[in-house]
C-alpha positions in Angstrom: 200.2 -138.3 181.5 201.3 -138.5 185.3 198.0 -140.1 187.5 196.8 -137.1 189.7 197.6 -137.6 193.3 194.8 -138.4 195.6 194.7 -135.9 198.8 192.9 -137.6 201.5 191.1 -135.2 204.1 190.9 -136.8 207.7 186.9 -136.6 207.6 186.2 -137.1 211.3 185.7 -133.7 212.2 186.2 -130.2 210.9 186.9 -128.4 208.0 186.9 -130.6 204.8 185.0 -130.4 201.7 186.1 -126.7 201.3 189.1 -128.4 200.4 187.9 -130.3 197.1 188.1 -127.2 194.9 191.8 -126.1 196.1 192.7 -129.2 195.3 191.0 -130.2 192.0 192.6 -126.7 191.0 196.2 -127.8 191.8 195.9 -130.6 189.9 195.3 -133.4 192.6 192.0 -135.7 193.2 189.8 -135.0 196.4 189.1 -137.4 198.7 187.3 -137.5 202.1 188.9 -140.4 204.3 187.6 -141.7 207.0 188.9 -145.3 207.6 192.2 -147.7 207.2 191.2 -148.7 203.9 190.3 -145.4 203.1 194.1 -144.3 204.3 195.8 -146.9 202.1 194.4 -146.0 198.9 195.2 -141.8 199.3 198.9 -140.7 198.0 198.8 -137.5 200.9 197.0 -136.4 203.9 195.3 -133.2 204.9 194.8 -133.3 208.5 192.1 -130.4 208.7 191.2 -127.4 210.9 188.6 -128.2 213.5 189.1 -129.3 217.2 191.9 -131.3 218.0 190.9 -133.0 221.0 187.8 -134.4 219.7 189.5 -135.7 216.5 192.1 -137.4 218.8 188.9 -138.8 221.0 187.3 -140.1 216.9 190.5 -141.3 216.2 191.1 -143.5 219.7 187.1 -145.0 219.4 187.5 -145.9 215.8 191.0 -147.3 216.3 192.8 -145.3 213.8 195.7 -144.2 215.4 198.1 -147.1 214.2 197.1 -146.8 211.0 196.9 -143.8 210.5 200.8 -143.7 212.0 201.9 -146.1 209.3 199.9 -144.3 206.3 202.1 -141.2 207.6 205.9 -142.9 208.0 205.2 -143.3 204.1 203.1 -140.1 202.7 203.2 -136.5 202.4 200.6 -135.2 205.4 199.6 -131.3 206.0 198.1 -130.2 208.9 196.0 -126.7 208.7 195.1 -125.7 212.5 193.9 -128.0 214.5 195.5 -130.9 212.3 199.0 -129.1 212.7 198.6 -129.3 216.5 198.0 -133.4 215.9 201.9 -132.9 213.9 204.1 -131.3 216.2 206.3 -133.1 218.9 205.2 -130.9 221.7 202.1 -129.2 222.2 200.8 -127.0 225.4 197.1 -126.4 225.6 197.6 -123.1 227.0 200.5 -120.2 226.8 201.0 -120.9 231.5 202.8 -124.3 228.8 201.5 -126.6 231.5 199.9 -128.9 230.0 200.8 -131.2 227.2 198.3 -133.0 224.7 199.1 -136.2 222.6 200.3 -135.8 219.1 201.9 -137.6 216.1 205.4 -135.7 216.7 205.6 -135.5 212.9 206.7 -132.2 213.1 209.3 -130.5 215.8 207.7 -127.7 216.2 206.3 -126.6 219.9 202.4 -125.7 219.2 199.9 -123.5 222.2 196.7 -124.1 221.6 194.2 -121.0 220.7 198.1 -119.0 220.8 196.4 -116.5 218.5 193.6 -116.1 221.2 189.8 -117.5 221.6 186.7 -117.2 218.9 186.5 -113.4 219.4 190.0 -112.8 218.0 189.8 -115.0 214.5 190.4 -112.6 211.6 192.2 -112.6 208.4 195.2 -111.7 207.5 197.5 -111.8 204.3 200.1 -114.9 203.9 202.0 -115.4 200.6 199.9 -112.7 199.0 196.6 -114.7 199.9 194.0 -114.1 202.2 193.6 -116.7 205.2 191.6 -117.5 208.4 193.6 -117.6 211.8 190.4 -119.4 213.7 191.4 -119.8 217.5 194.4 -120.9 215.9 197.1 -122.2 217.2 201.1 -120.3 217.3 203.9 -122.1 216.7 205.9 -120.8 219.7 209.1 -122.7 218.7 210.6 -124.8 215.5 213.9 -126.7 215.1 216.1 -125.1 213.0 215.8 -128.2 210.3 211.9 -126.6 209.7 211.9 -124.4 206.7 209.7 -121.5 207.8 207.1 -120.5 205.0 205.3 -117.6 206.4 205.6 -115.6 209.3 202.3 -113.9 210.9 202.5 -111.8 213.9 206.3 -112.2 214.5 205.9 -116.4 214.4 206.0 -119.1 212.6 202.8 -119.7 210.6 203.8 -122.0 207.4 206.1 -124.4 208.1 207.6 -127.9 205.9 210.3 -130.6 206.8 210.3 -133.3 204.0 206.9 -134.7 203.3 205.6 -133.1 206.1 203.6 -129.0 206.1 201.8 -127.6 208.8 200.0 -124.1 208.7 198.4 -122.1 211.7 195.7 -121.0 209.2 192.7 -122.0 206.8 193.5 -121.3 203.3 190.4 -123.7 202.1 188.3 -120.8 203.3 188.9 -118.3 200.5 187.6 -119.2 197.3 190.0 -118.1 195.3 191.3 -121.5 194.0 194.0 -122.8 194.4 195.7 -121.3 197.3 199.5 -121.6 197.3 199.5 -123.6 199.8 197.3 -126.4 198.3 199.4 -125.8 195.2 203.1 -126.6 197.3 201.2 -130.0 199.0 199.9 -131.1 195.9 203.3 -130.9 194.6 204.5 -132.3 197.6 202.6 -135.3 196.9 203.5 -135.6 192.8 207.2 -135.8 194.1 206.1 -138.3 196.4 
């Protein structure tokens, strides 16, 4: 019997332990990572839905950002909201596209910030035939045409995947409806790993 793959959740900030029964459901082990070691011993990544620029402030203080880049040259990572906006290659903090914010550039997608609009305009909509949260989420404005699209919401790009690499402008971990597809496809993402 095949070792379940461990899914490591970036536990700096955000959205995480409403992740562990998605992924126990698909099949893979829960973990909530917070340090190098910690990234070296996970099979995949979940970079999770919260606020972007205070993970990349937690990530710059603890020092995580070169390990974290070498844990990701070699592992499936999937990054729901905020986590997607630390994935693509260019991201604008607001739709004027003026001004740009660091990233991993895993992804080439173009990501604006709150695209969807602030806290007032969250809601849920229906992606894959399962219910998901667009929190002041970001749109995925533009992606190269190498980017399998997934999902569209709202005529735009809202589930994307390029090799080991997903990004989705929504929470699935939200509904409890276990497991969403897309913790099913990342935890088969990381099995093929």
């Amino acid at each position: 019997m095949k070792k379940k793959p461990v899914i490591g959740v970036l536990a700096l900030q955000g959205c995480v332990d409403r992740h562990r029964p998605h992924i126990e459901a698909a099949g893979g082990e829960f973990r909530a990572v917070k340090t190098a070691a910690d990234f070296d011993a996970v099979d995949a990544f979940i970079l999770p839905g919260g606020e972007s620029t205070t993970m990349l402030k937690l990530i710059d203080v603890f020092g995580l950002w070169e390990p974290l880049v070498r844990n990701f040259a070699k592992k499936p990572v999937w990054g729901i909201c905020a986590g997607s906006i630390l994935m693509a290659d260019k991201v604008y903090v607001d739709a004027a596209k003026t001004l740009a914010q660091k990233s991993f550039g895993l992804l080439p997608i173009t990501i604006v910030r709150n695209g969807y609009g602030r806290q007032l305009d969250s809601h849920t909509a229906e992606v894959d035939g399962f219910e998901v949260s667009f929190i002041r989420a970001p749109v995925f404005e533009a992606v190269a045409n190498d980017v399998n699209v997934r999902a569209v919401h709202g005529g735009k790009p809202a589930w994307v995947a390029k090799g080991p690499y997903m990004a989705s402008a929504f929470h699935p971990e939200l509904t409890m409806n276990y497991p969403s597809p897309m913790h099913r496809a990342f935890v088969e993402m990381a099995k093929a790993a």
